[in-house]
C-alpha positions as CSV (number, residue, x, y, z in Angstrom):
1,X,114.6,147.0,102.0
2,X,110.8,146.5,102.6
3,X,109.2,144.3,99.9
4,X,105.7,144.0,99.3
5,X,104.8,141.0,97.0
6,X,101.6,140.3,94.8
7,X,100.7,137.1,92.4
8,X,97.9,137.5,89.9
9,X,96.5,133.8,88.0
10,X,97.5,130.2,88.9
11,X,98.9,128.0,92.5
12,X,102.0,127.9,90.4
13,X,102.6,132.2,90.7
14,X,101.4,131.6,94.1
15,X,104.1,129.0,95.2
16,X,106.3,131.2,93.5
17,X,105.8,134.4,94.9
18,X,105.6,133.0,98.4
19,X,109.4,131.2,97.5
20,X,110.4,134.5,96.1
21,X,109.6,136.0,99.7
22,X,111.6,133.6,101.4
23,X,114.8,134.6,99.2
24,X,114.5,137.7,99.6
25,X,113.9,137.1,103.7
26,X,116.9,135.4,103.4
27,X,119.1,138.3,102.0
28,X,118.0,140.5,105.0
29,X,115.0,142.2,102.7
30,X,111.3,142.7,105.1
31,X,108.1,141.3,103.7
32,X,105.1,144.0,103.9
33,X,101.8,143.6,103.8
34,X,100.7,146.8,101.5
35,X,102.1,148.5,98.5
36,X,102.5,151.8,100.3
37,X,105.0,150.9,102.6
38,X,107.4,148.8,100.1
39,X,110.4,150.1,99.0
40,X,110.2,147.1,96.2
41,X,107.3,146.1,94.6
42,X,106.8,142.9,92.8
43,X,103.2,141.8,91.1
44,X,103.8,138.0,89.4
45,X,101.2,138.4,86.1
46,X,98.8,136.2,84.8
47,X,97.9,135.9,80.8
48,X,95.6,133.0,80.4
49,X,93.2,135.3,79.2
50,X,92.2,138.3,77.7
51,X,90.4,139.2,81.3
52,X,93.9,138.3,83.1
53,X,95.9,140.3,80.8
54,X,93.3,143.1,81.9
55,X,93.7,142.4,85.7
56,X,97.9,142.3,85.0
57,X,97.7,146.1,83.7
58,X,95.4,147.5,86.5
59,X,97.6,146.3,89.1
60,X,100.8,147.8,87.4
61,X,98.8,151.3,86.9
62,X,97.4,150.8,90.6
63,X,100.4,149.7,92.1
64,X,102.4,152.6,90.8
65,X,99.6,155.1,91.8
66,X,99.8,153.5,95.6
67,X,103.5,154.3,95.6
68,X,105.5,156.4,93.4
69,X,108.4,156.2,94.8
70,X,108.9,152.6,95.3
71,X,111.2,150.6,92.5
72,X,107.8,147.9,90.7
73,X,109.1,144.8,89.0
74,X,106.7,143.4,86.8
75,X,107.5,139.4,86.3
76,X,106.1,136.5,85.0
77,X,103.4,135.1,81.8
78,X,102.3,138.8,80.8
79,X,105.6,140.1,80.6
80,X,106.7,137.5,78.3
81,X,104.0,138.2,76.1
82,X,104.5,141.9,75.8
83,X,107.6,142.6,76.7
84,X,109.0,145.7,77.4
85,X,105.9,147.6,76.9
86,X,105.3,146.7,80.2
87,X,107.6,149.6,81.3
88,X,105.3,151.8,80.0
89,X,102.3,151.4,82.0
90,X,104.7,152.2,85.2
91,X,106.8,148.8,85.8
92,X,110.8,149.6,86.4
93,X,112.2,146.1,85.5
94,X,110.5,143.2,83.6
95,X,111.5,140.0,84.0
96,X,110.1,136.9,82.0
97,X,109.5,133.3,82.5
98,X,112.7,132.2,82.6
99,X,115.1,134.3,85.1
100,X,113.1,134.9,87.8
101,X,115.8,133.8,90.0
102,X,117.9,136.7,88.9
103,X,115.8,139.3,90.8
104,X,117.3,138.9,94.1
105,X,121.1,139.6,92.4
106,X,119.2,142.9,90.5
107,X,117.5,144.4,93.7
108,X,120.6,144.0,95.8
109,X,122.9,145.2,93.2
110,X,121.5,146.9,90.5
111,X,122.3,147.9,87.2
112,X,121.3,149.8,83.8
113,X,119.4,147.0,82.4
114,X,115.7,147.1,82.9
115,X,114.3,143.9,80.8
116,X,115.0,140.8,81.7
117,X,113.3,138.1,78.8
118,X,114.5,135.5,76.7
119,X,112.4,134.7,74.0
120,X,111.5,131.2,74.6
121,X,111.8,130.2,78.6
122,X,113.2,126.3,79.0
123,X,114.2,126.1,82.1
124,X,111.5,126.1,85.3
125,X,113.0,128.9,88.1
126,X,112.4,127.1,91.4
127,X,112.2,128.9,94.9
128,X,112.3,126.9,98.0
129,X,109.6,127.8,100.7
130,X,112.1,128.1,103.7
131,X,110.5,129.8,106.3
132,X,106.9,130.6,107.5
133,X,104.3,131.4,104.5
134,X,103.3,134.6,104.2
135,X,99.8,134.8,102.0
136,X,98.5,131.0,103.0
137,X,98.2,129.0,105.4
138,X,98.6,126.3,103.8
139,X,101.9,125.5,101.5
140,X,102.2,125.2,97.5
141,X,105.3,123.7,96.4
142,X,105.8,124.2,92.6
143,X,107.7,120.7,91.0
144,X,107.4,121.6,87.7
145,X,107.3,124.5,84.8
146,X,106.2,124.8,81.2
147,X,103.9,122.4,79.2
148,X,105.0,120.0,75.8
149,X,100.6,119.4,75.0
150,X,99.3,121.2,72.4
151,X,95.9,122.2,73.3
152,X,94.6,124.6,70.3
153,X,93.6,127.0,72.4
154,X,96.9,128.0,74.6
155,X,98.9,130.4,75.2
156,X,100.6,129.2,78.3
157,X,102.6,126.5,77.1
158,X,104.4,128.9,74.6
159,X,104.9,131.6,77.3
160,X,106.2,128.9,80.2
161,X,108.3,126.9,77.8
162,X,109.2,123.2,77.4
163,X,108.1,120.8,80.5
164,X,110.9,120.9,83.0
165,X,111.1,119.2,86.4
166,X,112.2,119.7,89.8
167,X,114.2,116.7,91.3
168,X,112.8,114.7,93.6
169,X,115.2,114.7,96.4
170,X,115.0,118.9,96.2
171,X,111.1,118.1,96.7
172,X,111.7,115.9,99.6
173,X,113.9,118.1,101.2
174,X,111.7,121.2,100.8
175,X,108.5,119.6,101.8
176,X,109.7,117.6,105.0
177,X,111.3,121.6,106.1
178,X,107.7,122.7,105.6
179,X,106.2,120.1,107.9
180,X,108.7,120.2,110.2
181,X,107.6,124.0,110.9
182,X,104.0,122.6,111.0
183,X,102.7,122.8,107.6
184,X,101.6,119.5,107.6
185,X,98.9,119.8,104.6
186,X,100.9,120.5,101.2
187,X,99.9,120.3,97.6
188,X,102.4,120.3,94.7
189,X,101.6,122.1,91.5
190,X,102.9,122.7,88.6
191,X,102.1,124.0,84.6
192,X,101.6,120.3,83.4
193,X,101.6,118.8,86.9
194,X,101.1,115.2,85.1
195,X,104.1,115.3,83.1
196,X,106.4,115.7,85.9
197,X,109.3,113.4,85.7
198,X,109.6,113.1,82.3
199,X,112.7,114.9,81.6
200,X,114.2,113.4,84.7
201,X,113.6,109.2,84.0
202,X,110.6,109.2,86.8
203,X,107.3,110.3,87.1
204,X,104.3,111.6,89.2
205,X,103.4,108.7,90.8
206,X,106.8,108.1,91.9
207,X,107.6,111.5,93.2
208,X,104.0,111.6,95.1
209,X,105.0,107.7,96.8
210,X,108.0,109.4,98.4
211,X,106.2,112.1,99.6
212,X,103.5,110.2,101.2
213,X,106.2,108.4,103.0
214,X,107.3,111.7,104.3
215,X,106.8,111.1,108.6
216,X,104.9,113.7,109.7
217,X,102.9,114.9,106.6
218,X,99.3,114.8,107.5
219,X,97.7,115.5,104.1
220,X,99.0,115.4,100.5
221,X,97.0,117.6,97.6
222,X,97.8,117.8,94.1
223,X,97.1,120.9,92.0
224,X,95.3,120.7,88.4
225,X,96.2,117.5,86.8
226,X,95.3,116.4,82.8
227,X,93.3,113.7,83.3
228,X,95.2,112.0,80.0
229,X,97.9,112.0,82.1
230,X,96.9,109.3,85.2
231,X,97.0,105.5,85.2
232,X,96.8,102.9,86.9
233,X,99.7,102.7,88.4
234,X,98.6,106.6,89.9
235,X,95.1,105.5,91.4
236,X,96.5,102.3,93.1
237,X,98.3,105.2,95.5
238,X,94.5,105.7,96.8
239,X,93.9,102.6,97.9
240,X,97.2,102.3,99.7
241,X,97.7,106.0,100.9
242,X,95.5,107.4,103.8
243,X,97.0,110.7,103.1
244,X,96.8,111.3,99.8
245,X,93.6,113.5,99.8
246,X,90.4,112.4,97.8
247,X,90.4,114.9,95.8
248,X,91.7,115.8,91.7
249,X,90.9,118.8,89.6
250,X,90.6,117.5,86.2
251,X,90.1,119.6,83.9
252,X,87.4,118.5,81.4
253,X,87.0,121.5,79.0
254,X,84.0,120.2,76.6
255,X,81.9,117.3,77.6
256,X,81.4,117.1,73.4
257,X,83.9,114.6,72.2
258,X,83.9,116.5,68.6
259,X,85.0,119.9,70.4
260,X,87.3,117.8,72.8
261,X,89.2,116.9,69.2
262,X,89.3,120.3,68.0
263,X,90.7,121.7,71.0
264,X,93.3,118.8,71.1
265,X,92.3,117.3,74.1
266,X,93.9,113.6,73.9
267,X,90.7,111.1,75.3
268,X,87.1,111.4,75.2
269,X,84.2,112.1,77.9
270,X,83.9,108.3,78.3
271,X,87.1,108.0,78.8
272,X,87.2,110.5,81.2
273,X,84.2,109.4,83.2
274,X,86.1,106.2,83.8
275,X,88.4,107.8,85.2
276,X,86.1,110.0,87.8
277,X,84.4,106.2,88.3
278,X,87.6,104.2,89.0
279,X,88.5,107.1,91.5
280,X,85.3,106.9,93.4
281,X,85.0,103.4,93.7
282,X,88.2,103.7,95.4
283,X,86.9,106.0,98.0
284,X,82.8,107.1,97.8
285,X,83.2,110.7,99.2
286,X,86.4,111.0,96.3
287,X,85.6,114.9,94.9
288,X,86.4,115.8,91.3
289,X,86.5,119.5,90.8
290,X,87.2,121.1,87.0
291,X,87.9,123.7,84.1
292,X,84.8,123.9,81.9
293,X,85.1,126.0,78.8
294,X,82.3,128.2,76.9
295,X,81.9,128.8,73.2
296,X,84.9,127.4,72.2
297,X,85.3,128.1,68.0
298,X,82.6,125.7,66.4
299,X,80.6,124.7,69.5
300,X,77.0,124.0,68.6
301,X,74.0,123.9,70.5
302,X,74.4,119.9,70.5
303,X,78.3,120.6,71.7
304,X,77.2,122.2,74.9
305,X,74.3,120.1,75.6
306,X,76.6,117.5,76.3
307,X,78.3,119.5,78.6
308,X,75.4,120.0,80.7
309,X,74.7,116.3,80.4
310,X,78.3,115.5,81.3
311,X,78.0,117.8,84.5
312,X,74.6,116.2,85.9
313,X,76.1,112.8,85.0
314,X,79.9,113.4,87.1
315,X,78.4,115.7,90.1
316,X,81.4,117.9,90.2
317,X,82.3,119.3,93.9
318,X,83.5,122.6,91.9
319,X,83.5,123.7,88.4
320,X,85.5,127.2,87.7
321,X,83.9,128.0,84.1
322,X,85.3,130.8,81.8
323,X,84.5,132.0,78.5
324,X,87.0,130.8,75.5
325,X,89.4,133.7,75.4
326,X,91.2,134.0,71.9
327,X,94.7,133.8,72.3
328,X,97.5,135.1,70.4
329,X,99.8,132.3,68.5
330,X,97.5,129.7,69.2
331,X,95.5,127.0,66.6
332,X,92.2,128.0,67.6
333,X,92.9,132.0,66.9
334,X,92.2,131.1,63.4
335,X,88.4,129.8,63.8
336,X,85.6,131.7,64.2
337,X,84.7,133.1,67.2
338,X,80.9,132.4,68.8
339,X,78.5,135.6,69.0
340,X,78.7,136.8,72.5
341,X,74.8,136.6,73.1
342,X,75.2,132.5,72.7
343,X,78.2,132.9,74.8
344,X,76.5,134.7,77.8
345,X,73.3,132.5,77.7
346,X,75.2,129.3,77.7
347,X,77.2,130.6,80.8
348,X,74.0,131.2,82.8
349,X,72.6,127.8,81.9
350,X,75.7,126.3,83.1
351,X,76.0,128.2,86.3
352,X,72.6,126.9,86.9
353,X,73.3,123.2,87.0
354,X,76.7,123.8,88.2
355,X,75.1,124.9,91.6
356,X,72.8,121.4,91.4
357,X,76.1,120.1,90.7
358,X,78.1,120.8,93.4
359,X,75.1,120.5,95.5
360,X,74.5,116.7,94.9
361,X,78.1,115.9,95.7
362,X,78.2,118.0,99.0
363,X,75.0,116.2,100.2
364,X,76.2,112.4,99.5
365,X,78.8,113.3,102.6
366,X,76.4,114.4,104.9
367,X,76.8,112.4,107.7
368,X,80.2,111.4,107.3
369,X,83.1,112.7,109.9
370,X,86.2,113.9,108.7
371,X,89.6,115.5,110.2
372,X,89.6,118.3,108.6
373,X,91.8,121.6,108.2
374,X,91.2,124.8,110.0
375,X,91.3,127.6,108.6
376,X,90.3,130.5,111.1
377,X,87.2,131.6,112.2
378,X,84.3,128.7,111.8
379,X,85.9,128.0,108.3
380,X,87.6,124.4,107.6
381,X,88.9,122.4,104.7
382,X,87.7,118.8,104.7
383,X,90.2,116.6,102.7
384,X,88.2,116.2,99.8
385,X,88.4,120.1,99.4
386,X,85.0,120.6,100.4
387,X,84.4,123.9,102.7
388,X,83.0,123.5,106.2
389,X,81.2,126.2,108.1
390,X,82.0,125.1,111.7
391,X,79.0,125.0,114.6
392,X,82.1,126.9,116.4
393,X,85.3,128.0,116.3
394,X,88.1,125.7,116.7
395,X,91.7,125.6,118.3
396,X,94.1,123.2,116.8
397,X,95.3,123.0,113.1
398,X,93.1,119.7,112.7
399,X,89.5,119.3,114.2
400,X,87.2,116.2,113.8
401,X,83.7,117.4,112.4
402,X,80.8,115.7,111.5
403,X,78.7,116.7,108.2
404,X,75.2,117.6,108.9
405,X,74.2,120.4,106.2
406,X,74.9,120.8,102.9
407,X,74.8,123.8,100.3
408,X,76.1,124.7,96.6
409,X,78.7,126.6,98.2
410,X,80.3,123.5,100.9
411,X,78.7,121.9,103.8
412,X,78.0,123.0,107.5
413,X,79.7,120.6,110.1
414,X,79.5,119.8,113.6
415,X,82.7,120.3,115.7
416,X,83.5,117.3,117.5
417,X,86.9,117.2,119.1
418,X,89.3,119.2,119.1
């Protein structure tokens, strides 16, 4: 059986998808690198949004145009919003949030039934990454599944389910195998990476210590984190920890404490610049990257202008913005939505001082070295999850560079050893 595999959204359907392929490697099936040549085909959805809900039904029409013929399992956070009708824009199975694991035992043996969904997913489907990655070079191990916050605004945390954690010695074992093989940079994820543990008696920081101490692991990342969710205890592990990267994604939605309420966003922008302060006094090249929201229900000219104020104030390496997207079951549904014309002009404004953003960061590490990542060609990743161009191309998975140039988009550096 040739499988061809495809993830749509978050790091959490990438780590699973690229788990999935392992299974499946491991039950004799071949991983292929186009639809047309798949004798399976499995796309992993995405439903944050309106605009990923789109994406989710262009690649089920698209990938059952490429290939009539081959059996498409649709899986994942669409599917558990709509269900079965998911068969009718070309998918032969659905599966939800919650059985994922079950696909392997369907595609080798079959069977009538062609939708797989309970109606509210508790339990988190982990796949071990087992042999070489397929779509990164660099590994994503999920730890956790489903959110218990209650942000107003959604949908995810129905569609995933309760919190739910991996255990830690599963972790362990799974990420020293990964560096073992030579995937010495890892970053755990998960839907509420911050509340790992809590089902389980531990917690983040405790899993992350036992990881660092792993022998071997060159570089530890962590995926989106709630910034409500890290203490003290948490930020001490950068001041004892060389290889616990210098960089968070905290997700800061509104810098307007009033719209930070209404989305239900436990702490305020001052609490949250403490945070991004404490971090950096820690370590002055320490890069914040973020979620910023537009036109959430309410937001007033005075709402956003704190936003830009909270960007120029924090220089964000990164900021991914995206419009608010109304979502089905959620608080926020019921509140009135924003004219799009505000909408799109507060978007370009942002964008704007985004780039001045991201700009001021990169050039307060110019002139600092780094061992940083390769990633092919005269692209490299410095730990801080800046992007390098390189002065040349490089040989070995790590390279020392030097920072001489900086731009919006990263920073050009100087190769120095190899």
């Amino acid at each position: 059986m040739r499988v061809f595999l495809f993830s749509l959204g978050c790091r959490v359907n990438q780590s699973e998808i690229e788990g999935l392929a392992s299974e499946l490697e491991r039950a004799g099936m071949r991983i292929v690198a186009s639809p047309e040549e798949a004798d399976i085909i499995v796309l992993n959805t995405c439903a944050v949004t309106t605009e990923a809900e789109r994406k989710s039904r262009q690649y089920v029409r698209r990938f059952r145009r490429l290939n009539p013929g081959a059996k498409l399992v649709a899986l994942g956070c669409y599917v558990q919003l709509v269900g079965e009708k998911v068969l009718n824009l070309g998918a032969d199975i659905a599966f939800g949030n919650s059985r994922k694991r079950d696909l392997l035992k369907i595609l080798r043996f079959g069977g009538d039934k062609r939708v797989f969904l309970s109606p509210r997913p508790e339990r988190g489907d982990f796949f071990s990454i087992s042999g070489k990655l397929h779509y990164h070079s660099r590994a994503f191990v999920k730890v956790q599944d489903g959110c218990d916050a209650k942000c107003s605004y959604c949908l995810i945390r129905i569609l995933r389910g309760k919190g739910v954690s991996r255990p830690i010695r599963d972790i362990v074992s799974e990420v020293r195998g990964l560096v073992s093989r030579g995937y010495d940079e890892i970053t755990i994820v998960g839907i509420h990476l911050g509340s790992y543990g809590r089902d389980l008696g531990v917690n983040l920081r405790e899993l992350v210590e036992e990881l660092l101490k792993l022998p071997g692991l060159r570089l530890l990342r962590l995926g989106s984190v709630e910034p409500f969710d890290l203490g003290e205890d948490f930020i001490e592990l950068y001041e004892r920890f060389d290889n616990l990267a210098p960089h968070l994604h905290l997700p800061l939605q509104s810098g307007s404490n009033r719209i930070l309420s209404l989305m239900r966003r436990p702490y305020t922008f001052e609490k949250y610049l403490e945070l991004v302060e404490k971090l950096r006094e820690i370590r002055g090249d320490f890069n914040i990257t973020t979620d910023i929201m537009i036109g959430f229900p309410g937001e007033s000219e005075g709402d956003f202008n704190r936003t830009l104020e909270a960007v120029e104030k924090i220089w964000f390496g990164r900021i991914h913005i995206f419009r608010y997207s109304p979502r089905p079951f959620t608080e926020a549904l019921k509140m009135p939505c924003l004219s799009s014309s505000i909408v799109e002009r507060r978007l370009k404004v942002l964008k704007e001082i985004t780039l001045r953003s991201a700009l001021s960061f990169n050039k307060s590490i110019v002139g600092k070295t780094f061992d940083a990542l390769y990633l092919g060609g005269r692209r490299a990743l410095l730990p801080n999850y800046v992007e390098a161009e390189l002065s040349e191309e490089a040989e070995e998975r790590w390279v020392k560079v030097k920072v001489e140039k900086a731009s919006p988009r990263g920073v050009f550096a100087r190769v120095l050893s190899r």
